[in-house]
C-alpha positions as CSV (number, residue, x, y, z in Angstrom):
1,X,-5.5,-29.9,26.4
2,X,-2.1,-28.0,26.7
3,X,-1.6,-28.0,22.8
4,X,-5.4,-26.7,22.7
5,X,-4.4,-23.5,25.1
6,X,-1.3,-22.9,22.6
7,X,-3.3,-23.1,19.8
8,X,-5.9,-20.4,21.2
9,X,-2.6,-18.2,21.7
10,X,-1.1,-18.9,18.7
11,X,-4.7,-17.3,17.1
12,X,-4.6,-14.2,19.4
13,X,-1.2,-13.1,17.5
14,X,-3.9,-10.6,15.5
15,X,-5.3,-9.1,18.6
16,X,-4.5,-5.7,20.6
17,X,-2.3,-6.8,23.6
18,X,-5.0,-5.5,26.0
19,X,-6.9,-8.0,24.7
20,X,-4.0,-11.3,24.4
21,X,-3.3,-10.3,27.9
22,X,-7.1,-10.9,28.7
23,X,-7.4,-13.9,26.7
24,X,-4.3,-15.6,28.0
25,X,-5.9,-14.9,31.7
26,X,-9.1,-17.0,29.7
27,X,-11.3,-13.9,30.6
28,X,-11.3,-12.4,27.1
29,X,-14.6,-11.1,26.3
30,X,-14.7,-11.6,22.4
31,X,-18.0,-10.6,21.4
32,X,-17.3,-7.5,22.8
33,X,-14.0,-7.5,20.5
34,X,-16.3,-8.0,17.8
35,X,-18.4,-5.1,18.3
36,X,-15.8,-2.5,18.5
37,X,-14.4,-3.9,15.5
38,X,-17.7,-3.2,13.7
39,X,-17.4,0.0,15.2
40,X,-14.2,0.6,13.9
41,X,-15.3,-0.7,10.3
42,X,-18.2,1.7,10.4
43,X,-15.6,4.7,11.4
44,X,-13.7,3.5,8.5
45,X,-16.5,3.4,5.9
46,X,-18.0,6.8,7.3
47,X,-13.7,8.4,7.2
48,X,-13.7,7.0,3.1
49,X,-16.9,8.9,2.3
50,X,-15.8,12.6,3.9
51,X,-12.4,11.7,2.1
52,X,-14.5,11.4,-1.4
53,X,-16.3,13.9,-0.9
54,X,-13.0,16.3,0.3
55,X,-11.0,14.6,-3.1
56,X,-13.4,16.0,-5.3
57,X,-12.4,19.4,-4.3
58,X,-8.5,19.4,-5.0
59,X,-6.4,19.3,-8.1
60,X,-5.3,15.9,-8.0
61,X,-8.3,14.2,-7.4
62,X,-7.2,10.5,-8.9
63,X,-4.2,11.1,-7.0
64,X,-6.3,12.1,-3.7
65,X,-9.1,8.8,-4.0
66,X,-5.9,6.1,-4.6
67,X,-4.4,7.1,-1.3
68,X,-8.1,7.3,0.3
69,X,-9.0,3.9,-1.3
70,X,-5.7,2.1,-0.1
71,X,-5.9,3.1,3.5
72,X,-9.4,2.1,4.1
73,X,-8.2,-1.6,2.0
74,X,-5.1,-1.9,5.0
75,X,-7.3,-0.5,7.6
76,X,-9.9,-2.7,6.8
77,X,-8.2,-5.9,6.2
78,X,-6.6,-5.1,10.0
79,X,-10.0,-5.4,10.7
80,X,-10.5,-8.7,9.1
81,X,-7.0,-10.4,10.6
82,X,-8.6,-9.6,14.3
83,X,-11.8,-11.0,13.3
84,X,-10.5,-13.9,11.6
85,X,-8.3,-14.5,15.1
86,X,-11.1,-14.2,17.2
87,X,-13.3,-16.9,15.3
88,X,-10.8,-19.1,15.7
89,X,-10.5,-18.7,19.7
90,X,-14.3,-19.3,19.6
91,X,-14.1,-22.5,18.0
92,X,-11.1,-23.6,19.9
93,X,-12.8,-22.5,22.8
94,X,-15.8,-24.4,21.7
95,X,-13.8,-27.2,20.6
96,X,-12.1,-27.8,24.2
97,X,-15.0,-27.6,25.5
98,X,-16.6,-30.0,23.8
99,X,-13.7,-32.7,24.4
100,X,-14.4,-31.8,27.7
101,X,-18.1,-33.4,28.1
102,X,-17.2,-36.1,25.7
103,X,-14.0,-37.3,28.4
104,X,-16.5,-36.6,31.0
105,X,-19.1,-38.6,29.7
106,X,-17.1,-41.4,28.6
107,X,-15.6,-41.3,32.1
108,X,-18.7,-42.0,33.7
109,X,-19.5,-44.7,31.0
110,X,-16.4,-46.6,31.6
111,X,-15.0,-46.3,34.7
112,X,-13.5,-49.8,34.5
113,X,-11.5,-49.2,31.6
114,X,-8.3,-51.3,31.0
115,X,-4.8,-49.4,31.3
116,X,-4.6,-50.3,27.4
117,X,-7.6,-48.2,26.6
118,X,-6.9,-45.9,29.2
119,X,-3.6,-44.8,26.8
120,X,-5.2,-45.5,24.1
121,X,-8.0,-42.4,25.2
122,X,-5.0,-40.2,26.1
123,X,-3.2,-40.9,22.8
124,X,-6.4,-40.0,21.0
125,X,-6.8,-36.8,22.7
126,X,-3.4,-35.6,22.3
127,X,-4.4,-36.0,18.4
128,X,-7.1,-34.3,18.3
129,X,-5.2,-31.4,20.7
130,X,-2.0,-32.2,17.8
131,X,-4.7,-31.2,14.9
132,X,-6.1,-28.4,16.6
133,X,-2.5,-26.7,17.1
134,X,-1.5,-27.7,13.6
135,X,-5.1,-26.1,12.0
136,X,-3.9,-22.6,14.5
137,X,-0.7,-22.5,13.3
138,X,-2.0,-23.2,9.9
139,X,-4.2,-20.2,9.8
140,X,-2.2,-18.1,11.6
141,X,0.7,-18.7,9.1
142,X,-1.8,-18.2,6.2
143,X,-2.6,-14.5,8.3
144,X,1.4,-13.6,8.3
145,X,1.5,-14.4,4.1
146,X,-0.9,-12.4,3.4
147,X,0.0,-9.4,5.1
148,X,3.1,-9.6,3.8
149,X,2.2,-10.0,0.7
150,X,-0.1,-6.8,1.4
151,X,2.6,-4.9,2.1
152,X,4.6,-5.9,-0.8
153,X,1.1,-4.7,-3.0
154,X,1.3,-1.2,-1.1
155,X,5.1,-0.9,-1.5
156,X,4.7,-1.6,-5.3
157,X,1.7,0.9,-5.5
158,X,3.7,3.8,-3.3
159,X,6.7,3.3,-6.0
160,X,4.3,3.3,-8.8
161,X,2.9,6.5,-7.8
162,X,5.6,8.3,-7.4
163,X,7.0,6.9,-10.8
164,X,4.0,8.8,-12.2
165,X,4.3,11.7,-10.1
166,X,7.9,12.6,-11.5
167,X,6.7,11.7,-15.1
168,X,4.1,14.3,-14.2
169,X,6.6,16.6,-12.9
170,X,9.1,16.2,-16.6
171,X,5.8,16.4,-18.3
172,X,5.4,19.6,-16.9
173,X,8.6,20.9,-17.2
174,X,9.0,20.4,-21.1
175,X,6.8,23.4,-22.4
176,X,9.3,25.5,-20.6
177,X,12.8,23.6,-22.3
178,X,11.0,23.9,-25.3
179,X,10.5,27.6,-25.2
180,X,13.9,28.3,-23.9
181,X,15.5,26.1,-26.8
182,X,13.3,28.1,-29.0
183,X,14.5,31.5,-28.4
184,X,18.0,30.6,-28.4
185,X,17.5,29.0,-31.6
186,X,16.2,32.5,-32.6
187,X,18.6,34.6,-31.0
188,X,21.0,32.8,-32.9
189,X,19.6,33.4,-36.7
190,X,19.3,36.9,-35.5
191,X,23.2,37.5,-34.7
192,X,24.1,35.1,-37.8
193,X,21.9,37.0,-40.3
194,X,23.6,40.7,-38.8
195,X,27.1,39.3,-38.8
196,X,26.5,38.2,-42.5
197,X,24.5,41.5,-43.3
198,X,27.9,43.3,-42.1
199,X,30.1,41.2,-43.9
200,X,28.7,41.8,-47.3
201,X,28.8,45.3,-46.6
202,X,32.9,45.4,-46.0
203,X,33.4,43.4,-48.8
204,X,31.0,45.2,-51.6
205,X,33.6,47.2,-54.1
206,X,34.2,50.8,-54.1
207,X,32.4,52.7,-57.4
208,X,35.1,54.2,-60.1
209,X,35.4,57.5,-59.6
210,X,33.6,60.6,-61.6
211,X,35.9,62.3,-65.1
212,X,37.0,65.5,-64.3
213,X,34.8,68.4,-65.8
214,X,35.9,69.7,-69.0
215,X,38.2,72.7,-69.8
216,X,37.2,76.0,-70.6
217,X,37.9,77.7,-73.8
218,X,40.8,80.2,-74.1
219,X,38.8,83.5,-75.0
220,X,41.3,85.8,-77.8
């Protein structure tokens, strides 16, 4: 039975401490757990529509619904972890209890059992208890892998989004390295085509000069 109880904590791992502290006392009230999780997913699903809605109206709207969309998917699979946790402390819980009536009845149906089948009953418990722990720890490994691997997804997405915000950014800033290359490419033809303009003035010839008028006659 012990290796039943450390199963059941094992599965709390997912829940708010408030509530492992309640379960470990064994007075954990899980369908109560279960309905303010549905309240929270309904909080969540009414948060993502008002976020739509408020997207629409700014700039970057893709931008806006991506980082709507991915916190509902982490804040929603939260939710999912603490359900999946507390389904499993209801079946351990109904497992154990189960075990229970069948050692009590079988207790009652052989009360003159041998000391061979006595051990023989407690080594078959423990296996069951030994499966039950494994099947926890199982499922509460399987919980740890994939949020890790959920935040690896949101890391990745984060980096990828702020690849494409700084290719946005140099896509941006082009128009206004093109212009500048522009008119210094133009400044440039304008001072090449004066400095050759004066050039070819200084160097163009001088004209002969004019024959002097001629002389007069010598009157008698």
């Amino acid at each position: 039975m012990k290796k039943i109880v450390l199963a059941v904590f094992m599965a709390l791992a997912s829940l708010p401490l408030w509530a492992q502290s309640n379960a470990a006392a064994g007075n954990a009230d899980l369908e109560a757990e279960k309905r303010r999780l549905s309240a929270e997913r309904e909080a969540i699903e009414k948060r993502f529509v008002e976020e739509r809605a408020a997207c629409y109206k700014k700039f970057a709207v893709e931008d806006c619904l991506q980082e709507s969309r991915s916190r509902r998917r982490k804040e929603t699979d939260n939710i999912k972890r603490q359900e999946t946790a507390i389904n499993d402390i209801q079946r351990q819980r109904a497992g154990a209890a189960e075990l229970r009536k069948l050692d009590e009845k079988a207790g009652t149906q052989r009360p003159a059992d041998t000391p061979e089948k006595q051990q023989q009953s407690i080594q078959n418990q423990k296996d069951r208890e030994q499966r039950a722990a494994d099947h926890a720890a199982s499922r509460a490994a399987t919980a740890a892998e994939a949020a890790e691997r959920e935040r690896q997804f949101q890391a990745k997405q984060q980096a990828h989004a702020d690849e494409q915000a700084k290719a946005a950014q140099r896509s941006a800033e082009i128009p206004e390295s093109v212009r500048r290359f522009q008119e210094k490419q133009r400044r440039a033809a304008e001072h090449k085509a004066d400095r050759e303009r004066r050039n070819a003035e200084r160097d163009r010839p001088r004209g002969a000069p004019l024959p002097p008028p001629p002389a007069e006659p010598v009157k008698p």
